[in-house]
C-alpha positions as CSV (number, residue, x, y, z in Angstrom):
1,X,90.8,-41.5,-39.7
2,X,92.7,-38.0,-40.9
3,X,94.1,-38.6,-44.2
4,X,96.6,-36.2,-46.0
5,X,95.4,-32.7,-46.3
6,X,93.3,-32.0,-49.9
7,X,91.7,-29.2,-51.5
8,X,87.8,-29.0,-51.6
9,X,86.0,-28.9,-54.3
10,X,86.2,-25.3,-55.7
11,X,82.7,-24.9,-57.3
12,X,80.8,-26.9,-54.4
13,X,83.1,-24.6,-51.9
14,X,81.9,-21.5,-53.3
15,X,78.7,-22.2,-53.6
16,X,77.9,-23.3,-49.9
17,X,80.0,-20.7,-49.0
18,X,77.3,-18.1,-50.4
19,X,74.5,-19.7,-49.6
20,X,75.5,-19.9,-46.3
21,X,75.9,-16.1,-46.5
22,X,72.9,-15.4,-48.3
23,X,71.0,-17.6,-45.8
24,X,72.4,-15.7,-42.6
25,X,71.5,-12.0,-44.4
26,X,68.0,-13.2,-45.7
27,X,67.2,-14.7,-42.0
28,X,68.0,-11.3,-40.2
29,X,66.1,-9.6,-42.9
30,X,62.8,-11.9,-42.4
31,X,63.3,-12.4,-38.4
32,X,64.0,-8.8,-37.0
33,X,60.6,-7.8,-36.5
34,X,59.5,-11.1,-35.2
35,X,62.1,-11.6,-33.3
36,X,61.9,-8.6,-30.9
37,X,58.2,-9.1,-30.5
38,X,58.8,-12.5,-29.4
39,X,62.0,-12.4,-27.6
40,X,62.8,-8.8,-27.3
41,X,65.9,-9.1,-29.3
42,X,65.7,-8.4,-32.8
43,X,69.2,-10.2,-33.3
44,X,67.7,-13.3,-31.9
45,X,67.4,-15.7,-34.9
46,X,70.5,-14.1,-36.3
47,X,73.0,-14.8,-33.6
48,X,71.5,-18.1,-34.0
49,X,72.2,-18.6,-37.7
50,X,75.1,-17.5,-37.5
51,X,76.3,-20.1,-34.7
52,X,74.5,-22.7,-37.2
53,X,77.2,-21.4,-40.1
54,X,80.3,-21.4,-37.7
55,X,79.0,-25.6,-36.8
56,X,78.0,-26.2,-40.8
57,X,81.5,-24.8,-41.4
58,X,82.8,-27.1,-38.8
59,X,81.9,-30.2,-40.1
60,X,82.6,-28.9,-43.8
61,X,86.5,-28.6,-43.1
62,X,85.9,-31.9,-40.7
63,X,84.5,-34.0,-43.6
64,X,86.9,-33.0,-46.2
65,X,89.8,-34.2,-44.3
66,X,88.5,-37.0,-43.0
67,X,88.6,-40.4,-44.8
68,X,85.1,-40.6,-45.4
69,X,85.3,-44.9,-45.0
70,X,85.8,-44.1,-41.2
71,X,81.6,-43.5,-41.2
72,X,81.0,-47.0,-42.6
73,X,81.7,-48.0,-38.4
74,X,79.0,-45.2,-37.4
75,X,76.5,-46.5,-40.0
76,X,75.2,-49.0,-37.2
77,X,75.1,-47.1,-34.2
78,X,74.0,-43.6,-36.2
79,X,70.8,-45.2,-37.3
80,X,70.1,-47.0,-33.8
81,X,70.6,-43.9,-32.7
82,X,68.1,-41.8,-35.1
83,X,65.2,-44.5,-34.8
84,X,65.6,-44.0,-31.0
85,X,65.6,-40.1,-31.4
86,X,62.4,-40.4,-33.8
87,X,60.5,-42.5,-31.1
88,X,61.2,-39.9,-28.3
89,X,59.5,-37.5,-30.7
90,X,56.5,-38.9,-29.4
91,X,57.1,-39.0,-25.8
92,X,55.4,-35.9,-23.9
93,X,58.0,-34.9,-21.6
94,X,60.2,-35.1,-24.5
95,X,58.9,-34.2,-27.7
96,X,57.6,-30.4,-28.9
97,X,54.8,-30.1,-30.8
98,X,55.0,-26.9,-33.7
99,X,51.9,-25.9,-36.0
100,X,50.1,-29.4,-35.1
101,X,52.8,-31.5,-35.8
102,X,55.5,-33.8,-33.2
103,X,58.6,-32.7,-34.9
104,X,60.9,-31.7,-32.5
105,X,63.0,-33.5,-29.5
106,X,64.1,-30.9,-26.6
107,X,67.0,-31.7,-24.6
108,X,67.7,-28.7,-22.1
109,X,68.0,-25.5,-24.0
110,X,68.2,-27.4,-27.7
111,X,66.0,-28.9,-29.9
112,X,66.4,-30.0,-33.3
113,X,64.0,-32.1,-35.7
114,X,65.5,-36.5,-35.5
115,X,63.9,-36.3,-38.8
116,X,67.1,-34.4,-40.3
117,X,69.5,-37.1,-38.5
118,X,67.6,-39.6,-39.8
119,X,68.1,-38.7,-43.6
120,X,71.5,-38.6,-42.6
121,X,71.6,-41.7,-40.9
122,X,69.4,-44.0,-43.9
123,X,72.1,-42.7,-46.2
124,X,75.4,-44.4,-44.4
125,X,73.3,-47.3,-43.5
126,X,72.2,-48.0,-47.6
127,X,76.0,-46.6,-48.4
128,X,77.5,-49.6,-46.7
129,X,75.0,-52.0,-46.6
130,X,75.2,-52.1,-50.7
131,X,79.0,-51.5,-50.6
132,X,79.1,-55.2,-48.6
133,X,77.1,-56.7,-50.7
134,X,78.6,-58.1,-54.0
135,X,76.8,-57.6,-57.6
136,X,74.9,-60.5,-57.8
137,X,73.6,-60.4,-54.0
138,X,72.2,-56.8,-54.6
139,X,69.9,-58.1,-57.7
140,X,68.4,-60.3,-55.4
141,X,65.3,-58.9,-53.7
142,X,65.5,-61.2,-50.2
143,X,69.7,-60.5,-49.8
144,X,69.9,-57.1,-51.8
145,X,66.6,-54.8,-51.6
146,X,64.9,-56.4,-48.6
147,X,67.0,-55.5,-45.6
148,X,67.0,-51.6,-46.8
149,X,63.3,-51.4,-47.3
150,X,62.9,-52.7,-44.0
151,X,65.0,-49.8,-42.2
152,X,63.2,-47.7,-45.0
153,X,59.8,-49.1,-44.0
154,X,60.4,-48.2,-40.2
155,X,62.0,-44.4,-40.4
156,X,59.5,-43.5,-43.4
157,X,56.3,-44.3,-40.8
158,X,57.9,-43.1,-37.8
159,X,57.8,-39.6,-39.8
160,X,55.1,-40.0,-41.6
161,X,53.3,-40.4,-37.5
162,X,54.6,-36.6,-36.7
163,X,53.2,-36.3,-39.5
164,X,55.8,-34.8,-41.4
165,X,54.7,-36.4,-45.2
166,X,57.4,-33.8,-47.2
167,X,60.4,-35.3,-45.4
168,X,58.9,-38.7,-45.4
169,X,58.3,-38.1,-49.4
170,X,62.4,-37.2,-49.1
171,X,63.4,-40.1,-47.5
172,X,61.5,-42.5,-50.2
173,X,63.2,-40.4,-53.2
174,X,66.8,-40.8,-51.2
175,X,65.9,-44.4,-51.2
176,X,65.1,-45.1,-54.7
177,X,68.5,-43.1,-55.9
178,X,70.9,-45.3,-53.2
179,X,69.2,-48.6,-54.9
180,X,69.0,-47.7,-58.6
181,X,72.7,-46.7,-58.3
182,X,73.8,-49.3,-55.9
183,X,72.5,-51.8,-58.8
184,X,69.7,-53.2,-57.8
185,X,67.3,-54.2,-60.9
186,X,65.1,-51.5,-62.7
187,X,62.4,-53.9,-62.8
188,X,62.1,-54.6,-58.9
189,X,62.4,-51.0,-58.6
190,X,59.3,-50.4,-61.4
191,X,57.4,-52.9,-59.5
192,X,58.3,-51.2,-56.1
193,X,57.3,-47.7,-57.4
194,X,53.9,-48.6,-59.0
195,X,53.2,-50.6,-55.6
196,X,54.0,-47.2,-53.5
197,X,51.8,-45.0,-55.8
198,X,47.9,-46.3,-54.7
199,X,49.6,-46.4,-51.4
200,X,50.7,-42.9,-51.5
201,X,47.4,-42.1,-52.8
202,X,45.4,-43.1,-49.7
203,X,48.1,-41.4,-47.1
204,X,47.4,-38.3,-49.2
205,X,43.5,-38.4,-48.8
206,X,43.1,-40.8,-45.3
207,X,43.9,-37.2,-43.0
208,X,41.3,-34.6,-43.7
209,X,44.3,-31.5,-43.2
210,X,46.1,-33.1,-46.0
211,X,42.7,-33.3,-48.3
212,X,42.0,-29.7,-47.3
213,X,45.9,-28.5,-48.1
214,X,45.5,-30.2,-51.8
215,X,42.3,-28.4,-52.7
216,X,43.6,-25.4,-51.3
217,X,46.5,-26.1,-53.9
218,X,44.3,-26.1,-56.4
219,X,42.7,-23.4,-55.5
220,X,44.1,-21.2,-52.8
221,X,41.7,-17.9,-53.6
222,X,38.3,-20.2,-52.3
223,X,39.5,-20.0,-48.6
224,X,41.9,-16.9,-48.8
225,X,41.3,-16.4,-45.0
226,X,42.1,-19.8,-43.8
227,X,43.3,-23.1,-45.7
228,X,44.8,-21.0,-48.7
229,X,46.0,-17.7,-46.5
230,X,49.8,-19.4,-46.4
231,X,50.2,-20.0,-50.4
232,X,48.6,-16.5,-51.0
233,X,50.7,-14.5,-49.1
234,X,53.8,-16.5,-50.4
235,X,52.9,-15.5,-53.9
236,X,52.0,-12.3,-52.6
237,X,55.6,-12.0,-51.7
238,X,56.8,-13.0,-54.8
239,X,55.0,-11.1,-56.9
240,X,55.5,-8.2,-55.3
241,X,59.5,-8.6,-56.0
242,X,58.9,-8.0,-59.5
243,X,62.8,-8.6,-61.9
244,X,65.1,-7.0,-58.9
245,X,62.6,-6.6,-55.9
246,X,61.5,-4.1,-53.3
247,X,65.0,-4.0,-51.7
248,X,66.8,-5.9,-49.0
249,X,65.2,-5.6,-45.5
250,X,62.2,-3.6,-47.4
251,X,59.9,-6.5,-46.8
252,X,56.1,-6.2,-46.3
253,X,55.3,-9.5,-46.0
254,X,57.7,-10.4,-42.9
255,X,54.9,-7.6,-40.7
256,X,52.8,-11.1,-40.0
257,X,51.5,-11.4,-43.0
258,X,53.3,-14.5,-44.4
259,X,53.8,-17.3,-41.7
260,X,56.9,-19.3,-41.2
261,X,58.8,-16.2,-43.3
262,X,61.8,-17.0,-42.1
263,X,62.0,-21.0,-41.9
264,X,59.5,-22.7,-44.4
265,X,59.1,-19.6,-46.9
266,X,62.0,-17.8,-46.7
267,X,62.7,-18.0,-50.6
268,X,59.1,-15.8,-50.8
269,X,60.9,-12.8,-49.0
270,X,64.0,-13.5,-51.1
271,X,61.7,-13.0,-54.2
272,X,60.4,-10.0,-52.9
273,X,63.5,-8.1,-51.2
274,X,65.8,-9.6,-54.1
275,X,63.4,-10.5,-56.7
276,X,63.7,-12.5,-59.9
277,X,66.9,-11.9,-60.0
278,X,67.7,-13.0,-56.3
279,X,65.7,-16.4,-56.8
280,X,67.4,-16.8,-59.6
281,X,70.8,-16.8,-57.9
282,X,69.6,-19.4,-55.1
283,X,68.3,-21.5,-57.7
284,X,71.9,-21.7,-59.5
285,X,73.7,-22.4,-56.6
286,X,71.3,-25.5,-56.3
287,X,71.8,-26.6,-59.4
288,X,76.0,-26.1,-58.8
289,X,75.5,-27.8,-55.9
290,X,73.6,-30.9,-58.0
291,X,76.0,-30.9,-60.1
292,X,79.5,-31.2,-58.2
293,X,77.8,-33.6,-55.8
294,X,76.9,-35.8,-58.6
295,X,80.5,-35.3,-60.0
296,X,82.2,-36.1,-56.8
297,X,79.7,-39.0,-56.5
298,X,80.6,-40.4,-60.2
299,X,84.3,-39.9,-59.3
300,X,84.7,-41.3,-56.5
301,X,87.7,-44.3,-55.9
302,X,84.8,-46.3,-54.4
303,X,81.2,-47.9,-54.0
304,X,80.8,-46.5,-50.9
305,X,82.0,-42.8,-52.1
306,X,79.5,-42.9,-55.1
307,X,76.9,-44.1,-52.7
308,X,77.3,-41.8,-49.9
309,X,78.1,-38.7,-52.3
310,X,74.6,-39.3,-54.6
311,X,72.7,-40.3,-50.9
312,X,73.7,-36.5,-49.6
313,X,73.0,-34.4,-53.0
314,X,69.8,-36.2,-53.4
315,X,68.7,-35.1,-50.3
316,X,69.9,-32.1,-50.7
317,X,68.5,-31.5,-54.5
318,X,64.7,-33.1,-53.0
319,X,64.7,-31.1,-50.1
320,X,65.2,-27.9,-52.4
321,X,63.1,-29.2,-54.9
322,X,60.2,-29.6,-52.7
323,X,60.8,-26.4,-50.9
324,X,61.0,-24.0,-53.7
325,X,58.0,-26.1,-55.4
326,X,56.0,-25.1,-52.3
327,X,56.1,-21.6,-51.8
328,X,56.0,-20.9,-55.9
329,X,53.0,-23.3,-55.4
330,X,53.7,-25.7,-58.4
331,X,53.1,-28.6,-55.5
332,X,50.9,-28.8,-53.1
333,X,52.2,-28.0,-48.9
């Protein structure tokens, strides 16, 4: 399982490492206030990040000296285990509902999202499911394509149900990367693509919330006290930043103006406590992160290690994608 000690990636190293850093400043600088009027601690969601980093650092160090084919055994059992975790969602006793949403599992004092362990999960199962088929199997829809939309199929409505359409959106782009790479036929995955969009199309406008969010997209300023209030104050934030911002912990936006501020729209109070200049810097450590992922990925001795390297920066890249796209509104929440 251990194999013989390596050196990480320098680029990808430093940049998590200052994202990480970054992340833990910028959610004491949003949180403080909130904090103490919720739990009398304004060091609450720090102490928290911060335990996050020490575990995220953790596993870091754990994955780069461990031979990542050891994970091809816990593909199985991982996603069993995060379709199980996605169905308690929707138990009472067990799953926490958040902003009208059925997110979150509790166990004791903990709870976390199954949605994040199911990205996770999807990504080993593809990884070795198209590592043990051969060439020829994977161009095959029934043998190569089928068994992976299935497991796609079942994880992508389970979230959709929470509803949680972003990370469902996330888990189809994952997908589509795994299988275009993996080898299976442009044209199957053309034909799969324009059969998702009027699909797609009808999930978008079937819920009445979602219908409401994508006018308020278009136009956030026609119901600035309700539907649009969220995007408004994000740009608010933004805006207010100017090239080099108001200063770090200067925020006026974190006083209950701008919801989620330190989860969901974070990057707003970065724009306006750093500015420009301080979105700028997230957005490059991104893109470094893209790009060694994709390097590592391309490199790799194996299927499997192209696979699961592409699987993880995808998700990564999408996820960052969508929520910088969000709060700068150039796509809809």
């Amino acid at each position: 399982m251990i194999i013989e000690k390596k050196s990480p990636d320098l680029w990808l190293f430093i940049a998590v490492i200052m994202m990480m850093a970054i992340g833990v400043c910028m959610v004491f600088s949003s949180s403080y206030i909130m904090a103490y009027k919720w739990y009398g601690d304004s060091y609450f969601f720090l102490k928290r990040q911060i335990l996050y980093a020490i575990i995220g650092l953790v596993i870091f160090f754990f994955a780069i000296y461990t031979d990542y084919h050891y994970y091809k055994k816990l593909a199985l059992p991982i996603l069993i285990l995060s379709i199980a975790l996605l169905s308690m969602v929707y138990i009472p006793s067990i799953g926490r509902s958040a902003g009208g949403a059925r997110r979150w599992v509790k166990i004791g004092f903990f709870s976390f999202q199954p949605s994040e362990i199911a990205k996770f999960a999807l990504i080993l199962y593809m990884a070795e499911s198209l590592t043990r088929k051969h060439s020829e199997e994977i161009k095959t829809f029934i043998k190569g394509i089928l068994p992976s939309l299935i497991i796609l199929v079942v994880i992508f409505l389970l979230i959709l149900k929470e509803p949680d359409f972003s990370t469902a959106l996330i888990i189809l782009g994952i997908s589509f990367i795994m299988l275009f790479i993996g080898g299976t036929k442009v044209i199957q995955l053309f034909t799969l693509v324009v059969a998702a969009i009027p699909v797609g199309i009808l999930i978008l406008l079937k819920e009445e919330y979602r219908r409401i969010r994508l006018l308020s997209f278009l136009d956030p300023w026609k119901d600035p006290l309700d539907s649009g209030f969220h995007i408004i104050q994000s740009l608010t934030a933004l805006g207010s930043g100017g090239i080099s911002g108001i200063g770090l912990g200067e925020s006026r936006q974190k006083f209950f103006y701008l919801p989620d501020q330190h989860t969901d729209f974070i990057f707003s109070i970065i724009g306006e406590e750093l500015g420009f200049i301080g979105t700028l810097v997230i957005i490059v450590l991104f893109i470094i992160l893209l790009w060694r992922g994709f390097k590592i990925a391309v490199n790799s001795a194996d299927q499997f290690g192209t696979l699961l390297a592409a699987g993880i920066t995808a998700m990564i890249t999408f996820q960052s994608i969508i929520n910088i796209g969000v709060v700068t509104k150039i796509i809809p929440t």
